[in-house]
C-alpha atoms as an extended CHARMM CRD file, in Angstrom:
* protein
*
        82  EXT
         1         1  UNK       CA              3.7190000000       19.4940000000      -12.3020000000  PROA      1               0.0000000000
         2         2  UNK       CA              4.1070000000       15.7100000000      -12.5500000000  PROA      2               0.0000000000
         3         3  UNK       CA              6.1290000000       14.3070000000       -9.5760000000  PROA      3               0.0000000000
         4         4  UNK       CA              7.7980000000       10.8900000000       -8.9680000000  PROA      4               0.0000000000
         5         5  UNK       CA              6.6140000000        8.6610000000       -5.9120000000  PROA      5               0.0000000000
         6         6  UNK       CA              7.6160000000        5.7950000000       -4.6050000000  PROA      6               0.0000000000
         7         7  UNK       CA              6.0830000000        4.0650000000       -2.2030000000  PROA      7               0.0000000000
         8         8  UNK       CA              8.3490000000        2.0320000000        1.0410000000  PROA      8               0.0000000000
         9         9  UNK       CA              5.7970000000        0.1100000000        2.9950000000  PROA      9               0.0000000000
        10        10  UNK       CA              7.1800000000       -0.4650000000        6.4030000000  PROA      10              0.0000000000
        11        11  UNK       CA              5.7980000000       -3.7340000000        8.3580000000  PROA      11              0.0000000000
        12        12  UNK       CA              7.1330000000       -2.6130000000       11.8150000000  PROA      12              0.0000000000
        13        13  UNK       CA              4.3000000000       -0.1170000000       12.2150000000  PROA      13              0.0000000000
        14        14  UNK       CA              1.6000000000       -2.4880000000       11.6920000000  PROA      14              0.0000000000
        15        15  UNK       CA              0.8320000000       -4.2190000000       15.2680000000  PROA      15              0.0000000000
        16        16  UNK       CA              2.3160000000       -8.0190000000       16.1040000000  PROA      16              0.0000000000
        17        17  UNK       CA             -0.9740000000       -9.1140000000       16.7930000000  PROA      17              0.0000000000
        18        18  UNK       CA             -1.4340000000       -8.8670000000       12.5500000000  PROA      18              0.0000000000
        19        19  UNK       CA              2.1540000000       -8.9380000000       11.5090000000  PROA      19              0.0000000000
        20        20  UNK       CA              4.5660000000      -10.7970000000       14.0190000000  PROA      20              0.0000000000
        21        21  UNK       CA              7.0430000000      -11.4280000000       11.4250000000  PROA      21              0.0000000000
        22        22  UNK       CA              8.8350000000       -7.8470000000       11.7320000000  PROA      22              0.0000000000
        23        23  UNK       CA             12.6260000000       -7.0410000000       13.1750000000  PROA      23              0.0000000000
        24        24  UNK       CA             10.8090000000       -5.0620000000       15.7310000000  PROA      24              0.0000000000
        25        25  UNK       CA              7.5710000000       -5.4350000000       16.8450000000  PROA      25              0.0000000000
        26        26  UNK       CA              5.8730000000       -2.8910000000       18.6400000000  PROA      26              0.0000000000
        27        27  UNK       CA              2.4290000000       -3.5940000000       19.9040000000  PROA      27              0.0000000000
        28        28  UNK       CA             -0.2020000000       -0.9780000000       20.0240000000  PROA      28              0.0000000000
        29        29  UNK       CA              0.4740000000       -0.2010000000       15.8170000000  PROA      29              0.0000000000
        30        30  UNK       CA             -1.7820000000       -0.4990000000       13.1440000000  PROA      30              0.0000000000
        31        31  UNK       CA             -4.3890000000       -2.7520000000       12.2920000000  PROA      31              0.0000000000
        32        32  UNK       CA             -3.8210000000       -4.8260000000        8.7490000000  PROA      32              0.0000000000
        33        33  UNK       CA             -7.1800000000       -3.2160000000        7.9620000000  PROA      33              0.0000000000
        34        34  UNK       CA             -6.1670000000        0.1620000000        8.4920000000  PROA      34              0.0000000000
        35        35  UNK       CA             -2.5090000000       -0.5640000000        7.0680000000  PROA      35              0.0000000000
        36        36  UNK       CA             -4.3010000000       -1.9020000000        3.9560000000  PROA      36              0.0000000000
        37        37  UNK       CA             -6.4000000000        1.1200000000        3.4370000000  PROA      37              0.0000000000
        38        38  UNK       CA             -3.3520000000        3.4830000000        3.2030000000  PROA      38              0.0000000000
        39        39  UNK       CA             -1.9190000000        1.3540000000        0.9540000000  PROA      39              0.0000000000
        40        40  UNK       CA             -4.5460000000        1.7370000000       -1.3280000000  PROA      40              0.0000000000
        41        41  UNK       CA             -5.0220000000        5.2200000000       -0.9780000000  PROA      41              0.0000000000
        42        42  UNK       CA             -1.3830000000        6.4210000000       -1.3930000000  PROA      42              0.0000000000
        43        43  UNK       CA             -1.0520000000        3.6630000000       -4.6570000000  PROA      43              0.0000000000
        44        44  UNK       CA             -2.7890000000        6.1220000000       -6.7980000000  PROA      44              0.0000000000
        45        45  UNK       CA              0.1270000000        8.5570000000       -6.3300000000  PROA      45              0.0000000000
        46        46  UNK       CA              2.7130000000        5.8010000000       -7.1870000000  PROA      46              0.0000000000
        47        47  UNK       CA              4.3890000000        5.9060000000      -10.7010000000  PROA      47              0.0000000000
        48        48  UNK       CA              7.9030000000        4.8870000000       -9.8960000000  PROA      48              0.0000000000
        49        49  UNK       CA              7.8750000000        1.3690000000       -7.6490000000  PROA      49              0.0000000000
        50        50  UNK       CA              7.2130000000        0.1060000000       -4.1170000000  PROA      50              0.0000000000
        51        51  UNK       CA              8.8670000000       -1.7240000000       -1.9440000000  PROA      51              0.0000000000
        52        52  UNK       CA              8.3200000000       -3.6340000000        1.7240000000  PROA      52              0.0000000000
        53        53  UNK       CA             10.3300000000       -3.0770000000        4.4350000000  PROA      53              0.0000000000
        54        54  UNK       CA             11.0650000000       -5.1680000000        7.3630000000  PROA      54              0.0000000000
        55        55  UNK       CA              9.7610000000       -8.4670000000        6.6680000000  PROA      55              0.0000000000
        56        56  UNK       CA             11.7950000000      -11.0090000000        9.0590000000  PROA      56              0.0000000000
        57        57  UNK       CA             10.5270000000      -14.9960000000        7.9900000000  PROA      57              0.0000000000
        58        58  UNK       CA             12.2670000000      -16.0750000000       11.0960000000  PROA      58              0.0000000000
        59        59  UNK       CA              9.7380000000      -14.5450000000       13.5440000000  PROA      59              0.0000000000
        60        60  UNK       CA              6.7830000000      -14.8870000000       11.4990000000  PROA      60              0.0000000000
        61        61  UNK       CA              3.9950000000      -17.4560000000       12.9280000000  PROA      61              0.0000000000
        62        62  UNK       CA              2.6110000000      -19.5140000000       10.1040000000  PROA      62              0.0000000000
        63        63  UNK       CA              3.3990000000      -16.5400000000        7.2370000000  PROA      63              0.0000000000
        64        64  UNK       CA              0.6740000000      -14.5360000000        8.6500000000  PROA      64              0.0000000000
        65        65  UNK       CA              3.4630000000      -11.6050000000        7.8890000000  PROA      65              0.0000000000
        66        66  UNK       CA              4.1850000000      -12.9570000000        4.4070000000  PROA      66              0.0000000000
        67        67  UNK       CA              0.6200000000      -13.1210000000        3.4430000000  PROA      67              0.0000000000
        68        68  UNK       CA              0.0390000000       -9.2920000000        4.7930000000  PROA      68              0.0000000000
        69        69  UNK       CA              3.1740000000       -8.3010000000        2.6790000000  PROA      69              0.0000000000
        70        70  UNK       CA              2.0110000000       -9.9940000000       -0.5400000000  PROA      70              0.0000000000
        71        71  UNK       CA             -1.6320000000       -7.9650000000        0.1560000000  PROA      71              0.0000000000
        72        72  UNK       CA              0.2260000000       -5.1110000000        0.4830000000  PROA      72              0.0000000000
        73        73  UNK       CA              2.0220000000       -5.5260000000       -2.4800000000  PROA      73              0.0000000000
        74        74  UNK       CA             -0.7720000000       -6.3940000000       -4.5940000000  PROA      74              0.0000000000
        75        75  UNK       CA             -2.9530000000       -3.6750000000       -3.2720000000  PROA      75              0.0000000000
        76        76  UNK       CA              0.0210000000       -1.1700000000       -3.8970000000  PROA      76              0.0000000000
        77        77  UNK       CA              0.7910000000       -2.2250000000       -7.9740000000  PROA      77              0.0000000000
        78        78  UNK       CA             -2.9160000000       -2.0550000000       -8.5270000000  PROA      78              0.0000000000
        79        79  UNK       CA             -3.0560000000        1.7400000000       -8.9560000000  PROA      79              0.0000000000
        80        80  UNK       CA              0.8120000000        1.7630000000      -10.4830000000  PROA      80              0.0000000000
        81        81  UNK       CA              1.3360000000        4.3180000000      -13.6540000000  PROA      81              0.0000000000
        82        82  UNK       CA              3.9450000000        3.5860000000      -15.7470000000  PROA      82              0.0000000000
């Protein structure tokens, strides 16, 4: 059975110490490291699209956010099936 995924990657889980640049930071989250890996790993179920959530440029500290979210993004349309 072929099923339709689409993958939402949230930045507020990922801790302010990697991602400051959120609407609301909550330290203690994940690493970037460890946010990166389940990107990858849940990218080879994607076939429809992915999106980022929560991405706030007015709190970020030199685009150390927007960098993260472009990673993310790039890591997460590697594996895409169309």
């Amino acid at each position: 059975m072929s099923r339709n995924v689409y993958l939402s990657i949230d930045l507020d889980v990922i801790d302010p110490a990697f991602a400051p640049g959120v609407t609301t930071p909550v330290p203690g989250g994940l690493s970037a490291r460890e946010k990166i890996y389940i990107t990858k790993t849940l990218s080879s179920f994607v076939n429809i699209g992915v999106d980022i959530m929560e991405l706030n440029p007015r709190y970020d500290l030199n685009n150390i956010t927007a960098m993260l979210a472009v990673k993310l993004i790039y890591y997460a349309l590697g594996n895409l099936r169309i």
